[in-house]
N, C-alpha and C positions, 0 to 999 in steps of 0.2 A: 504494500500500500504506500503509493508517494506520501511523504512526511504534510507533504499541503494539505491534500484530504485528510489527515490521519486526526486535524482537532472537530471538524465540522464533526466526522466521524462517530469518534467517541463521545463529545459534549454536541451531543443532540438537543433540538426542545427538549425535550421527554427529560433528558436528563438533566437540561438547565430546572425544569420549574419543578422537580423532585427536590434539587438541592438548594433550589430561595426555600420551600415549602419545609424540609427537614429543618434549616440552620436559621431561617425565617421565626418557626416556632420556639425553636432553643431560645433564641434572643429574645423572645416574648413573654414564654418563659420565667425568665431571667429577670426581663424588665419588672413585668408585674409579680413578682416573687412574694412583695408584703400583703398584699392583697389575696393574694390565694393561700398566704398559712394563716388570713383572718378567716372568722364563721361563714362560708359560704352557705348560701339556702339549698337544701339538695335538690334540687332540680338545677341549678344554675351549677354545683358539684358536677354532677352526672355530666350533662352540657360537657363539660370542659371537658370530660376524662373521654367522651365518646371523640370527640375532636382529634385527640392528642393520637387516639386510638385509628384513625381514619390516615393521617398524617404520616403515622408510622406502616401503617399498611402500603400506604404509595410509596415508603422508603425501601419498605422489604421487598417491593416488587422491581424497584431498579437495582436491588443488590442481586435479589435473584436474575434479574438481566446482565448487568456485568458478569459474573460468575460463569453464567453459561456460553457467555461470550468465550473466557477464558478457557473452558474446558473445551470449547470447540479447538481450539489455537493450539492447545499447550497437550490434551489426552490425560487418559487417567496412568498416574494419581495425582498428578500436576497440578491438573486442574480443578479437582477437587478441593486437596489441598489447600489454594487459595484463599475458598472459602472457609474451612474449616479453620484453620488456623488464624484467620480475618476474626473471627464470630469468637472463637474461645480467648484470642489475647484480649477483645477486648472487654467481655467478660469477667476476665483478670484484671483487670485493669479499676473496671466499676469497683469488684470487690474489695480490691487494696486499697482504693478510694476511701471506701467505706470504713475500709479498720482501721485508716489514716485520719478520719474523720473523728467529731467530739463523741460523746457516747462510747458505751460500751457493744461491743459487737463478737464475743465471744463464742459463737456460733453462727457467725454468716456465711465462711467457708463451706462448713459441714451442712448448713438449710441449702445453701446454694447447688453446691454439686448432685446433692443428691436429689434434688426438686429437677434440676439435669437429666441426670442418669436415669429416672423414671420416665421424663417424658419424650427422651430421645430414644430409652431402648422399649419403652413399652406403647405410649401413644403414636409419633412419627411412626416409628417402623410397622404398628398395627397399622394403620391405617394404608401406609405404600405396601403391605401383602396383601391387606385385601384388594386394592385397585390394580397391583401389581399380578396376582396370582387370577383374577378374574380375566383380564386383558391377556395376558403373556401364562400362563399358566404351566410352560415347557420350560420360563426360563431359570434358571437359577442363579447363584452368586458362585466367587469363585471360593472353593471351601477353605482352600491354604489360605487365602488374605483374610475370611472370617476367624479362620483359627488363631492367625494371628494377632488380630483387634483384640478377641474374647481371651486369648494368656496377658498380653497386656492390662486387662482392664481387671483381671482376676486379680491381680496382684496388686495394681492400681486402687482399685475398692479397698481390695483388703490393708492397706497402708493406710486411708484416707480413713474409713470410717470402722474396720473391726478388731485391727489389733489394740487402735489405740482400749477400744473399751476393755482389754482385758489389764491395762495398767492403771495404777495405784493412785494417779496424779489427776484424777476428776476427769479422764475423758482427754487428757492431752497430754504430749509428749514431753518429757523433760529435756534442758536445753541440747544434751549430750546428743541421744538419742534424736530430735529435732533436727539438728547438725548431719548425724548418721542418714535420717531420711532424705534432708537435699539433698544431698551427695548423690544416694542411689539413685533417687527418680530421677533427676536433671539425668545422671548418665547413661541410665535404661531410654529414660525417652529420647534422647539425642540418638542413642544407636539405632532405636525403632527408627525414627526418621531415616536417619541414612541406610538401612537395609532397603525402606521402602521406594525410596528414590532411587536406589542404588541397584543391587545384585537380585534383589527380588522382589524388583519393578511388576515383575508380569504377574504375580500373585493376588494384585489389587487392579489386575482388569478382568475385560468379563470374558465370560469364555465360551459364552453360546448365541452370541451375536451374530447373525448371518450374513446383513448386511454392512457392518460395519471390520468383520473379521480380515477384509482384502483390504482397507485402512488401516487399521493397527495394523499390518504386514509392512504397508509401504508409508508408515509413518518417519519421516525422519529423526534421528537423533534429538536429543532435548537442547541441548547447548546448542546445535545448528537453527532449531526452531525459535528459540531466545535469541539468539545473533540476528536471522532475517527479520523479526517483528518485536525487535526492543521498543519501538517507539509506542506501539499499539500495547504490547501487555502492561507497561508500564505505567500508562493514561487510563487505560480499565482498571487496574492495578488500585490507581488512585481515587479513581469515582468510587469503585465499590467500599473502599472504605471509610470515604469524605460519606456514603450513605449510611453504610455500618455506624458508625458516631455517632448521629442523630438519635437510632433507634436505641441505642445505649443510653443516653444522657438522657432522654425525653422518658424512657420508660424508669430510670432513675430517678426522676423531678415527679412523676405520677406515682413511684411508690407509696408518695403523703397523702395525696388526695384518694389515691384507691385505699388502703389503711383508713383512713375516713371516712369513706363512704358505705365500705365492708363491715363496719363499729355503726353504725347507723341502722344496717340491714338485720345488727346483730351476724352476721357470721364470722366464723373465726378469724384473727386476724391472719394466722399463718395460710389461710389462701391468698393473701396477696402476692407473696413470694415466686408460689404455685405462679398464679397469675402473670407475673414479671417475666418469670422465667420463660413462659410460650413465648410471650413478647418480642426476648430479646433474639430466639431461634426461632422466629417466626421464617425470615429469609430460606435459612434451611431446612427447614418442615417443605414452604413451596418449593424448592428443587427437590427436594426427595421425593416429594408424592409426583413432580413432574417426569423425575427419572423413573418409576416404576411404572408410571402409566407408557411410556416409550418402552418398558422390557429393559431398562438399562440394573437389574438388581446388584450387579458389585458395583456401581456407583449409588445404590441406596447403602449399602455397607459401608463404603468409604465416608458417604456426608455423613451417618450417622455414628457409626461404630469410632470413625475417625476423629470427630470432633468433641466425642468423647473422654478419647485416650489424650487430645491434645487440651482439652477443659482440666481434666484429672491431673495429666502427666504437667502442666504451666501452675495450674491455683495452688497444690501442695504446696511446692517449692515457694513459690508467693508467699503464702501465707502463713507457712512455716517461719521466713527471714523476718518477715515486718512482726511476728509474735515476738522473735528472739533480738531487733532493732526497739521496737518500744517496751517490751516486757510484757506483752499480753500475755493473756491464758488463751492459746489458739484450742478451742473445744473441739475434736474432730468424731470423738466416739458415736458412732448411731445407738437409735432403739434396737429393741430388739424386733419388734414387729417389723419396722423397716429394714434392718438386715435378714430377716426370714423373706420379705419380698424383694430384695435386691437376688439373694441367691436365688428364687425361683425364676427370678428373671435372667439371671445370668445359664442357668438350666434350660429355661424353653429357648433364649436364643442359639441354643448349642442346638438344639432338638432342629429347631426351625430352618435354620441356615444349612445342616446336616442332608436335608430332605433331597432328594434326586429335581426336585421341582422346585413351584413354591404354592404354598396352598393359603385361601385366603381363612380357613378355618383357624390356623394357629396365627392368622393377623389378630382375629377375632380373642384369642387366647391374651394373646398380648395387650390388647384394650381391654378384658377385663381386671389384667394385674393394673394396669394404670389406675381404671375406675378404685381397686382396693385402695389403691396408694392415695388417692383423690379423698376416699372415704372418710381415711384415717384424720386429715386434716382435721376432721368434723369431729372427733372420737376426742 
């Protein structure tokens, strides 16, 4: 693509008046800040939050457009990738905000992740099997790259929310051990990364693609693909995460008014969290349900199972340093209810992804562990 074309291109309408509309609202936001943490009347409440709600829909659909853009260019897991690790730093980023902030938040790590980890491995992915396995019903995911997401994420979990519970220190690491855990996960995760870019590339694409198997054959090299359209990935590159931002900041400024609004309705406060959390992977919920309705299933593996491991494998180590920088009590221990439904859920995705197919029955399975996990909020 000549570098002239390459800005019309990429900053489209479409994507100009996404980004006044995203960084438009921030600043408004912002402006009126005093105003929206005085007593609003609930209907005028409501008003605002469906607003902010509509706003950030139109951001998650231009990130879901960059993204896709990208994986067309770049191929899996490249392109995936992008997104995944767009969506989880900054994620990271809100959170450490958060424990950086006044107040105590000694369990925002451990609400966060696992309000995550529920709704990407049991809600997303029910939903992309049933529309996935209704549609494409022959096709499958590639089972090496699931297996490889679910040993990461086994040990991932179990680092994050079950060993801690069985130590002495309320549910979190002492400094030693704290220290011990960066270490390992930065250096597990950084090897995952480079395996999967690297020497067992091809584990994380798909493998019963008909039409697109004679492209991944005559796909060129990745470095030569980066070299010809540096100027293009790098300009997607940057929209999608000038969109990303938005729907982070904005759905962090509505955590106060949905908390107030949910205390009005009387329901528990801890579904706002729940809530936030769809929010902020909204973007990749719509490419995942998009890639299963296409029959693309190791790209619903990769956005989901992927951005997981890279949520998990970035927030520990995060939140571990800033506990051990300011002297927090980083709280990471789960219930037990919640660690009995994380392991079932880590079981039916072994079952699931295992299958010669993909059946929309154990999507179905999967939405009901969500619904449990959804429940318990209430309990």
């Amino acid at each position: 693509m000549p570098r002239s074309a390459l800005l019309p291109s990429v900053l489209t309408r479409t994507v100009i008046v996404r980004l006044v509309l995203g960084w438009g609202s921030l600043v408004a936001i912002i402006a009126f800040a005093p105003l929206l943490d005085g007593d609003l009347p609930t209907p005028v409440l409501w008003l605002v939050l469906a607003v902010i709600v509509g706003i950030l829909v139109v951001c998650a659909f231009g990130v879901v457009t960059e993204a896709e853009h990208l994986a067309h260019r770049l191929g899996d897991p490249y392109g995936t990738l992008v997104l995944t690790l767009s969506i989880a730093a900054i994620e990271v980023i809100l959170i450490s905000a958060v424990m950086l902030g006044p107040g105590e938040h000694h369990t925002i790590a451990r609400d966060s992740v696992m309000a995550v980890s529920m709704i990407i491995m049991n809600l997303v992915i029910g939903v992309a099997l049933v529309v996935g396995g209704i549609r494409h019903p022959d096709r499958r995911a590639n089972r090496a790259g699931v297996l490889a997401y679910l040993g990461m994420l086994v040990v991932l979990l179990a680092v994050a929310f079950a060993f801690p519970a069985s130590l002495r220190d309320g549910g979190a690491y002492p400094p030693s051990a704290a220290i011990a855990m960066i270490v390992v996960v930065v250096l597990l995760y950084v090897f995952f990364l480079l395996r999967q870019m690297g020497a067992r590339k091809a584990d994380f694409q798909e493998v019963d693609t008909r039409a697109d198997a004679g492209d991944a054959a005559r796909r060129l090299p990745i470095g030569r693909i980066v070299a010809e359209h540096r100027p293009e990935i790098i300009g997607r590159t940057l929209v999608l995460l000038a969109l990303a931002l938005p729907i982070v900041l904005l759905s962090h400024d509505m955590a106060m008014l949905l908390d107030e609004g949910l205390e009005r309705l009387g329901a528990p406060v801890a579904l706002s969290g729940l809530l936030i959390a769809m929010i902020v992977f909204l973007p990749e919920t719509i490419t995942t349900v998009r890639a299963a309705h296409a029959g693309e299933m190791q790209r619903v593996s990769n956005l989901c199972h992927g951005a997981l491991v890279s949520t998990a494998g970035l927030t520990i180590p995060a939140v571990l340093t800033i506990g051990l920088i300011t002297g927090q009590s980083v709280v990471l221990a789960e219930s037990a209810s919640n660690l009995v439904l994380l392991g079932l859920t880590l079981l039916l995705t072994l079952a699931t992804f295992s299958a010669r197919r993909t059946y929309p029955l154990l999507g179905a399975a999967h939405l009901l562990l969500f619904a449990l996990y959804a429940l318990s909020t209430f309990l």
